[in-house]
C-alpha positions in Angstrom: 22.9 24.8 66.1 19.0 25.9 65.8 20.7 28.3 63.0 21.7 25.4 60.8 18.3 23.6 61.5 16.4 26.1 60.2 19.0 26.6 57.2 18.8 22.4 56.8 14.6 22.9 56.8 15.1 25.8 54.1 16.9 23.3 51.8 14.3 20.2 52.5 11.7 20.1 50.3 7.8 19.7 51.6 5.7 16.8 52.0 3.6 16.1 49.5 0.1 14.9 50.5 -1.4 14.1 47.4 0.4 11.3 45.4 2.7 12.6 42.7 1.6 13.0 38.8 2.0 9.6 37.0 4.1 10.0 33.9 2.5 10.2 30.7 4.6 7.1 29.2 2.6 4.9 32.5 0.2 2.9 30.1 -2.7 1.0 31.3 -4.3 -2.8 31.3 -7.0 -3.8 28.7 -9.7 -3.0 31.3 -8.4 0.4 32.6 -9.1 2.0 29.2 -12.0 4.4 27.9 -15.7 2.8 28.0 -15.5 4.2 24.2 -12.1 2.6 23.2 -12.3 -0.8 21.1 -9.1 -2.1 22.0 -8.3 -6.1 21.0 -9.3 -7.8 24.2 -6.2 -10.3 23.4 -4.1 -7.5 24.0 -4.2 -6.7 27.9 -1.4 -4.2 28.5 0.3 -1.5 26.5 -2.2 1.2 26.2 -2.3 5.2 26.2 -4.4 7.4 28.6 -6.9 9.4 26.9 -4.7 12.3 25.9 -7.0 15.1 24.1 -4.4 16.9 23.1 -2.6 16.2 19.4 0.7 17.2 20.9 0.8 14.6 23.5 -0.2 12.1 20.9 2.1 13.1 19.1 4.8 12.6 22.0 3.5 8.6 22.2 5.8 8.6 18.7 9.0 8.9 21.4 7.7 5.8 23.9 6.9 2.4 23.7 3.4 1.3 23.9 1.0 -1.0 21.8 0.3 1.2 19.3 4.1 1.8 19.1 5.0 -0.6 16.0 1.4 0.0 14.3 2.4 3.5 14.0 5.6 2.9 12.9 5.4 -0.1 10.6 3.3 2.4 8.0 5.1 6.0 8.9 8.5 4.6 7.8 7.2 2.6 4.6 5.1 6.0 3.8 8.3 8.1 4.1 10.1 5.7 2.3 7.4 5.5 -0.7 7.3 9.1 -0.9 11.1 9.0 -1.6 11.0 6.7 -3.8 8.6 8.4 -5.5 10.6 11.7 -5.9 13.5 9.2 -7.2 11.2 7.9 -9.9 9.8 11.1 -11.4 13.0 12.9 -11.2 16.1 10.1 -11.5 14.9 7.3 -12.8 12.3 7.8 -15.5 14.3 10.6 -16.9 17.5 8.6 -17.4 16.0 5.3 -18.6 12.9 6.4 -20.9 13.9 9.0 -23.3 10.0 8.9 -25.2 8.1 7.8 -22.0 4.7 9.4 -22.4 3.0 11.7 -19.9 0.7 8.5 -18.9 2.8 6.0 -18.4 4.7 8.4 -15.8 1.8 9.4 -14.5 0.5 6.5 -13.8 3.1 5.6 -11.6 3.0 8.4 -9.9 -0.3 8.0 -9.1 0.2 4.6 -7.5 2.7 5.8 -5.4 0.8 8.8 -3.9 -2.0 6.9 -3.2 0.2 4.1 -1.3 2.0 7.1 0.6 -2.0 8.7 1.6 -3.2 5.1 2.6 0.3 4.6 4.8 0.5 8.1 6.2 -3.5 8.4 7.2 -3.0 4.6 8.9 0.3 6.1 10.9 -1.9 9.5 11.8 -4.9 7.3 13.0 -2.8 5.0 15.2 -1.2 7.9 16.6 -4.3 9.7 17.2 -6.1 6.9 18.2 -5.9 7.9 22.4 -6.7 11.4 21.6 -10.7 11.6 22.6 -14.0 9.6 21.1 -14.6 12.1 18.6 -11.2 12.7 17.1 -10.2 8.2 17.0 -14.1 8.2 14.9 -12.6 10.9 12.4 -9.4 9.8 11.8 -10.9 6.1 11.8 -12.3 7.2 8.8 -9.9 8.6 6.9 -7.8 5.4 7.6 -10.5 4.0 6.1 -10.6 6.5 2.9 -6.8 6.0 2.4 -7.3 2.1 2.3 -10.1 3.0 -0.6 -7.5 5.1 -2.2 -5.0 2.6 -2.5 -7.0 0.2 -3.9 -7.7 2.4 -6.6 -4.5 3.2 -7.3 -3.4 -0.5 -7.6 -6.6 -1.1 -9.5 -6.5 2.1 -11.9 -2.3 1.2 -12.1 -2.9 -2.9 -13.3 -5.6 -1.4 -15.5 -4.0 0.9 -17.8 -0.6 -1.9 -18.5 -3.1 -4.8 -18.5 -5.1 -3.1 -21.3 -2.7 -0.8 -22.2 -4.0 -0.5 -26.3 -7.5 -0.4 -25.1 -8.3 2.8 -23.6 -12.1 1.8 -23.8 -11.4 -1.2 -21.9 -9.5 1.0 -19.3 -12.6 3.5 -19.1 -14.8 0.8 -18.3 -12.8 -1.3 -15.6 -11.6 2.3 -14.2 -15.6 3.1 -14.1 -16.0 -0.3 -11.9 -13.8 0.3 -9.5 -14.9 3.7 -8.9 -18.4 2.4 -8.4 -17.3 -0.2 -6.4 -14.9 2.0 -4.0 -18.0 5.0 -3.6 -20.2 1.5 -2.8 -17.3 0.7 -0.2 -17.0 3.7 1.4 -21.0 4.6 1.5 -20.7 1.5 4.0 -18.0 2.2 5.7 -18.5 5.3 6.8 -21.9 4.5 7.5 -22.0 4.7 11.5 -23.9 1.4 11.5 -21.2 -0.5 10.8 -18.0 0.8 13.4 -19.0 -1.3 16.0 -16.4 -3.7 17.3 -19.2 -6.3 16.2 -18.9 -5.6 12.4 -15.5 -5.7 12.3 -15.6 -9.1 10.0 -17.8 -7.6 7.9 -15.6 -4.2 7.3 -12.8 -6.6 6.2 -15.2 -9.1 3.8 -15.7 -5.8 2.2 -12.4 -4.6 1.8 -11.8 -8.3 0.3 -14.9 -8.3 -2.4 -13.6 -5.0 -3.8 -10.1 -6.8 -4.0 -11.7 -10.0 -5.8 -13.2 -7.7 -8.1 -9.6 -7.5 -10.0 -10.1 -10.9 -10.9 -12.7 -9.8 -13.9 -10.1 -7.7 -15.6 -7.6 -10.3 -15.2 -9.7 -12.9 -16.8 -10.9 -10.4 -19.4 -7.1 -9.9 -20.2 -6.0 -13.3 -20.4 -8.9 -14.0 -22.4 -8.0 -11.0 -24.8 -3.9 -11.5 -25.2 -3.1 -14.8 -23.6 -1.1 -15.9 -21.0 2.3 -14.8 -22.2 1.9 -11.0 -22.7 -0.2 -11.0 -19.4 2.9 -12.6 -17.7 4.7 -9.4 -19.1 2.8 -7.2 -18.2 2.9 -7.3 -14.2 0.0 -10.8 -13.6 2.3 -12.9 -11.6 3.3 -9.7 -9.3 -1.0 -8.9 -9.2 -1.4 -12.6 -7.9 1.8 -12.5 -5.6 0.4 -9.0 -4.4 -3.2 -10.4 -3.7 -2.0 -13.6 -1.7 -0.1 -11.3 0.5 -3.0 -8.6 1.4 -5.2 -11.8 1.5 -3.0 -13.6 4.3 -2.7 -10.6 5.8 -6.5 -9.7 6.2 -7.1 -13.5 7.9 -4.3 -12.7 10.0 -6.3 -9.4 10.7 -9.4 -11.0 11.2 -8.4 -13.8 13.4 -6.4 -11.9 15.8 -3.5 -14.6 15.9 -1.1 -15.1 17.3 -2.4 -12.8 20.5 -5.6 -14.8 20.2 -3.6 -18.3 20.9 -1.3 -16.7 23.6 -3.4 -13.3 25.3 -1.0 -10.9 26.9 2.5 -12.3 24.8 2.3 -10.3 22.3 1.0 -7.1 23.7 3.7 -4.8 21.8 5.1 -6.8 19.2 4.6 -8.9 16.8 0.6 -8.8 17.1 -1.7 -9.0 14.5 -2.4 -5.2 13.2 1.6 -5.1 12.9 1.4 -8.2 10.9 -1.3 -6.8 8.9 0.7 -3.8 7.9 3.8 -5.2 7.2 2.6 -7.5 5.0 0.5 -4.6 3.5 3.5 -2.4 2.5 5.4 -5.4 1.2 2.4 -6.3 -1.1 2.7 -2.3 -2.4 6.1 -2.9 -3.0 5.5 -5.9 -5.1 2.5 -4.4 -7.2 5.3 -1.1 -7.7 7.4 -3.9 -9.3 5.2 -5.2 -11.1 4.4 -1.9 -12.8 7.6 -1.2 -13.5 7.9 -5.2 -15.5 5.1 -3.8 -17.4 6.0 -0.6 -18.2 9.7 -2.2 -19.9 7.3 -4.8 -21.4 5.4 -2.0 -22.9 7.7 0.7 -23.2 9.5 -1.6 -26.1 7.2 -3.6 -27.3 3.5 -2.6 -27.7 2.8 -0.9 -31.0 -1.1 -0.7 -30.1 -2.4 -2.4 -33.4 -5.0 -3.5 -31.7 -6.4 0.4 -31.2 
């Protein structure tokens, strides 16, 4: 008997004193995170431990958390656009445009990089975002850069169909939205202006250099009229800018976790609002280019040049 005691103790494991590791997937209330973390105080549970370590950020991708669906709702549109970017250069335009000139390809495939860099940099800072102080700050900004890229893109994109037989018109609105995206950065990335506190202002920015589309677009109905504007992508442009419009208030606000705090902790709040409705806006201005670029693949001659 005292033989199979001490075989019984051999197989019992020891006590531990010190209470056992908490998972990483345990996430933490609104007021347990980082004194440097700006979470959305309307958002009270759901939230990472500061990680510092890429690969355990990169694990968050297999768990559900807050960040879970902000991640998500741009990674799988960014993998998605970069598809349907390889289906466009190598499929489509090919077997549809026998002539197509080296611009008008290019062009499209320029919008559609720069939508797969803003999706895929938004996705990286999201997942990054619990990593440490320093590393959210860096890839904070180059969420920011890839929103400033897209808007170039959809800018430099509209441009060259709107004024498609004036390339000195295209030179010059191309030239103001440069200007006016180096403006939007120099601010953004300005450390005076991450604070939780500006955050209104880093999205009235954001919508000026939208509104700024409206000066080509009156330019070009003024030049050709309504009917070869309709043709050549407007309606799509004014669908697009409602939506990213919407979407920023809905930003802004913080709604519908403003009305009912704590409800919509993992889905359905309003960052995941903001990028759904961003990617569907992308996917309207792609449409749009391709209206114009059948509108003007057939039936611009360029007199006007």
């Amino acid at each position: 008997m005292p033989q199979q005691k001490l075989a019984d103790s051999a197989l019992t494991p020891p006590r531990l004193d010190s209470p056992p590791i908490q998972p990483l997937e345990r996430l933490l209330k609104f007021d347990e995170t980082p004194s440097w973390f700006e979470g959305n105080q309307f958002i009270l549970t759901g939230y990472r431990h500061e990680s510092r370590s890429a690969i355990l950020c990169l694990h968050s991708w297999t768990y559900l958390h807050n960040e879970s669906c902000n991640i998500y709702s741009h990674l799988l549109p960014a993998v998605a656009y970069a598809a349907l970017h390889w289906c466009l250069v190598n499929i489509y335009l090919p077997s549809r445009y026998n002539t197509l000139s080296k611009g008008d390809g290019l062009i499209l495939s320029l919008f559609l990089s720069t939508v797969v860099l803003c999706l895929g940099a938004s996705s990286l800072y999201h997942t990054f975002l619990n990593h440490s102080a320093p590393i959210a700050k860096r890839w904070l900004l180059c969420d920011y850069m890839g929103i400033i890229t897209l808007i170039q893109g959809c800018f430099i994109s509209g441009i060259y169909f709107g004024f498609y037989c004036e390339p000195y018109l295209q030179r010059v609105y191309w030239t103001m939205i440069v200007v006016l995206g180096s403006l939007t950065a120099t601010i953004l990335l300005s450390s005076k202006f991450q604070d939780q506190k500006w955050r209104g202002f880093r999205v009235a920015v954001f919508v000026c250099t939208g509104l700024s589309a409206f000066a080509p677009i009156t330019h070009a109905l003024f030049l050709y009229g309504l009917k070869r504007s309709m043709n050549v992508g407007l309606p799509y442009y004014l669908t697009e800018g409602a939506i990213i419009a919407f979407a920023a208030f809905i930003y802004e606000r913080q709604v519908p976790e403003r009305w009912f705090p704590g409800k919509f902790d993992i889905w359905g709040h309003s960052h995941t609002i903001f990028h759904s409705m961003v990617a569907l806006g992308m996917c309207v201005h792609f449409v749009g280019l391709l209206e114009a670029l059948e509108y003007t693949y057939y039936n611009s001659q360029c007199t006007l040049r």
